[in-house]
C-alpha positions in Angstrom: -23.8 -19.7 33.6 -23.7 -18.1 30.5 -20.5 -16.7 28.7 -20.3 -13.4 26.9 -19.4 -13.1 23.7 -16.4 -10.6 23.0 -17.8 -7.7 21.1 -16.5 -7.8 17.4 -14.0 -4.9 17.3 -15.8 -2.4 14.5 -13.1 -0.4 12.3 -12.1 3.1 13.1 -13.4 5.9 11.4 -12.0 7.3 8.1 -11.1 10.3 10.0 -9.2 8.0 12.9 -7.4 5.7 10.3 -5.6 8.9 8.8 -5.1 10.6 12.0 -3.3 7.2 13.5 -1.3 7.4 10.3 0.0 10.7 10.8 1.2 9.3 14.0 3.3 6.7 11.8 0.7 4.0 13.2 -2.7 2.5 11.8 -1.6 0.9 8.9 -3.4 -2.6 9.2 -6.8 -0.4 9.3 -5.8 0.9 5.3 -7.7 -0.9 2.7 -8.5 -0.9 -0.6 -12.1 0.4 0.1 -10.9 3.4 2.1 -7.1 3.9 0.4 -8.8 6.3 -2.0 -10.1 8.6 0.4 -7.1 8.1 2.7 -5.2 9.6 -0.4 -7.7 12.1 -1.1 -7.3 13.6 2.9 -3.6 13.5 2.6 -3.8 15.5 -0.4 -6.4 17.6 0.9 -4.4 18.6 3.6 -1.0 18.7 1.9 0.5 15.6 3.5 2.7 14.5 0.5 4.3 11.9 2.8 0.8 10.1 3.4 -0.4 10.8 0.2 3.2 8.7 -1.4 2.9 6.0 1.0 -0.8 5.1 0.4 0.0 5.3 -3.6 3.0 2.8 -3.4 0.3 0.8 -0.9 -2.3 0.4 -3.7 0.3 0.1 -6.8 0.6 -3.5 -7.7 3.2 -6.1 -6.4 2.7 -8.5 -9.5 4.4 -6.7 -12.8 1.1 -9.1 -14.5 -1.2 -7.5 -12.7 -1.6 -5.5 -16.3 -3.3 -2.2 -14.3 0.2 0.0 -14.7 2.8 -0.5 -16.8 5.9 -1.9 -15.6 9.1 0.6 -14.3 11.7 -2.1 -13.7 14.8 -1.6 -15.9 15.2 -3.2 -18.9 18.0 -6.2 -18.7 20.9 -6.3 -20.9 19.9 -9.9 -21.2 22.2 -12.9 -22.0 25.7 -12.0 -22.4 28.1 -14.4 -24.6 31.1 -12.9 -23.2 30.6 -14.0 -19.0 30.0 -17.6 -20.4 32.8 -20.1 -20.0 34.2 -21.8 -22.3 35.0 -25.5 -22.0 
């Protein structure tokens, strides 16, 4: 007897990827190949929601990843004043 191999499950479509995200699913199926032209539809079609969402998707977690500058607030830093004296 011979046993069937499952099929490998090919990726939606460009056009089914952004469709499923307009249905607020279909996010594991965004990349970094197709974020792009993900962000491109959404613009394309005036979905500013989409459009945000892929951005903050493809902006980078690690503030040394040295491709956009950081935006975290500068810190006051040590202050004298809150340290206890002995």
């Amino acid at each position: 007897m011979h046993e069937r191999e499952p099929k490998p499950k090919s990726e939606p479509d460009i056009r089914e990827i952004y469709a499923q995200l307009k249905r607020g699913v279909g996010h594991e199926h965004v990349t970094d190949a197709n974020a792009g032209e993900l962000i491109a539809m959404a613009r394309e079609y005036g979905d500013t929601d989409i459009e945000t969402l892929l951005r903050e998707w493809l902006a980078p977690c690690s503030p040394h990843s040295g491709k956009m500058p950081s935006t975290i607030a500068p810190t006051p830093g040590f202050n004298r004043e809150q340290v206890k004296h002995r």
